[in-house]
C-alpha positions as CSV (number, residue, x, y, z in Angstrom):
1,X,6.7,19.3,13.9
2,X,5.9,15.8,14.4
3,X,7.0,12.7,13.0
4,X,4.2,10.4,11.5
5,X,5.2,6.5,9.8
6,X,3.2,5.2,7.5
7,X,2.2,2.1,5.7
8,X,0.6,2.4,2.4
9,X,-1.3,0.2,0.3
10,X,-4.3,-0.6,-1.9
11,X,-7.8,-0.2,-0.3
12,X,-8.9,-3.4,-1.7
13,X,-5.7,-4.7,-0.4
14,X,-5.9,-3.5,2.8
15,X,-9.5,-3.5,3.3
16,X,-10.7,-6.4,1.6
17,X,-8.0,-9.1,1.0
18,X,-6.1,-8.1,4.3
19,X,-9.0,-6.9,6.3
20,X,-7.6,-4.7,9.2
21,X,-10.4,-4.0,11.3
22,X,-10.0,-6.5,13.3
23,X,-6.0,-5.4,13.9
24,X,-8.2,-1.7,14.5
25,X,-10.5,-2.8,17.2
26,X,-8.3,-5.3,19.0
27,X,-5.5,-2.2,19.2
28,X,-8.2,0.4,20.4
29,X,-9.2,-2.2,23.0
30,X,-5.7,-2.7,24.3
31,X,-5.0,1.3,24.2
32,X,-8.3,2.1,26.3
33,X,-7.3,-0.8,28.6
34,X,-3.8,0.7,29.5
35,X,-5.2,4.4,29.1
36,X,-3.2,5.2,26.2
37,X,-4.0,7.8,24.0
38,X,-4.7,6.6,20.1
39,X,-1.8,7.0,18.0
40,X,-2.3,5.4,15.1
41,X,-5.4,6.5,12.3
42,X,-6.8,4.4,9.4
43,X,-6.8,6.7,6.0
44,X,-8.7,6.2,3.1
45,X,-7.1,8.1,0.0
46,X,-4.7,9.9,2.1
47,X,-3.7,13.1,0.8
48,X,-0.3,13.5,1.8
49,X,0.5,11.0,-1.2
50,X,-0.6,14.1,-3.0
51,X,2.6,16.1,-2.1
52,X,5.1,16.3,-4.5
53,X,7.8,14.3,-2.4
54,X,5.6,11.1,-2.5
55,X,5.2,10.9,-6.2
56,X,7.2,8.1,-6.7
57,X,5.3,6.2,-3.6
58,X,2.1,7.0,-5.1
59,X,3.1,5.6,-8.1
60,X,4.1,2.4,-7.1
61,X,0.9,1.6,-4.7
62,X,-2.3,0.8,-6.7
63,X,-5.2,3.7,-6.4
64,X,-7.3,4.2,-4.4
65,X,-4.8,3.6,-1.5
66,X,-5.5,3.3,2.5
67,X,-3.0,4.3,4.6
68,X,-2.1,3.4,8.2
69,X,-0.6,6.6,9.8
70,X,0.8,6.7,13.4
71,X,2.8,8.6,15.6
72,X,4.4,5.1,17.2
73,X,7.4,3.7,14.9
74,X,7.1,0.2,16.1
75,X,3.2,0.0,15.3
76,X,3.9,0.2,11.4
77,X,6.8,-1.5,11.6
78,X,5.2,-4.3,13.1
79,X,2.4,-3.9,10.3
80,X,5.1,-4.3,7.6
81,X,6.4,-7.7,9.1
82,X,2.8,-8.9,9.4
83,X,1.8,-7.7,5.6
84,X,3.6,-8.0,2.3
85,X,2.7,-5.7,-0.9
86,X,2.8,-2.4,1.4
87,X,5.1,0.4,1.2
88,X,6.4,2.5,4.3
89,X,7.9,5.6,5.5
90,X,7.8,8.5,7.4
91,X,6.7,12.5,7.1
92,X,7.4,15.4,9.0
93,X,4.3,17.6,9.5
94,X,2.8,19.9,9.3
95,X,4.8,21.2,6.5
96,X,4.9,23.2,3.4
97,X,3.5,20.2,1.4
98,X,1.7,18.8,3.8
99,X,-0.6,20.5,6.4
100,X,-3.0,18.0,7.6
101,X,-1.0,14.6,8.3
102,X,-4.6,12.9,8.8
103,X,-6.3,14.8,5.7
104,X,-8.2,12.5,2.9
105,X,-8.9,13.3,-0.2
106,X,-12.5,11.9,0.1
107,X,-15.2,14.2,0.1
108,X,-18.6,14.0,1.5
């Protein structure tokens, strides 16, 4: 299993009011510059909010939620120092309750 941190907010929070694209596209630079291999994914209604041990986070964050989802600790944390009104924490998956870490519950 792997270890995934998150940062979860509002999409209009996160997309709108505190646009992260550019936060995106500057990281993706750096990582193709140093040869790094991506580590960190931008979610759009994730669905491992959906398992039953994230009720209470789902709860508190205002739907539809985006979700910053990485492999690299330090990443989200410095995401949480940059941002106020998110929430953060970390999965194991794949599990029992969750089998797709990156899975969204948008549908084409």
């Amino acid at each position: 299993m792997q270890t995934y941190y998150y940062l979860v907010a509002s999409k209009r929070f996160l997309r709108e009011e505190e646009p992260l694209d550019e936060v995106y596209d500057e990281r993706v630079r750096n990582y193709q510059e140093q040869k790094k291999e991506i580590d960190f994914w931008f979610i759009d209604r994730p669905a491992f909010l959906d398992a039953l041990e994230f009720a209470d986070v789902k709860a508190k964050v205002p739907q539809p939620a985006t979700a910053v989802i990485s492999t690299n600790k330090q990443f989200i944390t410095w995401l949480k120092l940059r941002l106020e009104f998110v929430t953060t924490g970390e999965f194991q998956a794949p599990s029992a309750t969750i089998s797709e870490p990156l899975a969204t519950l948008i549908t084409a």
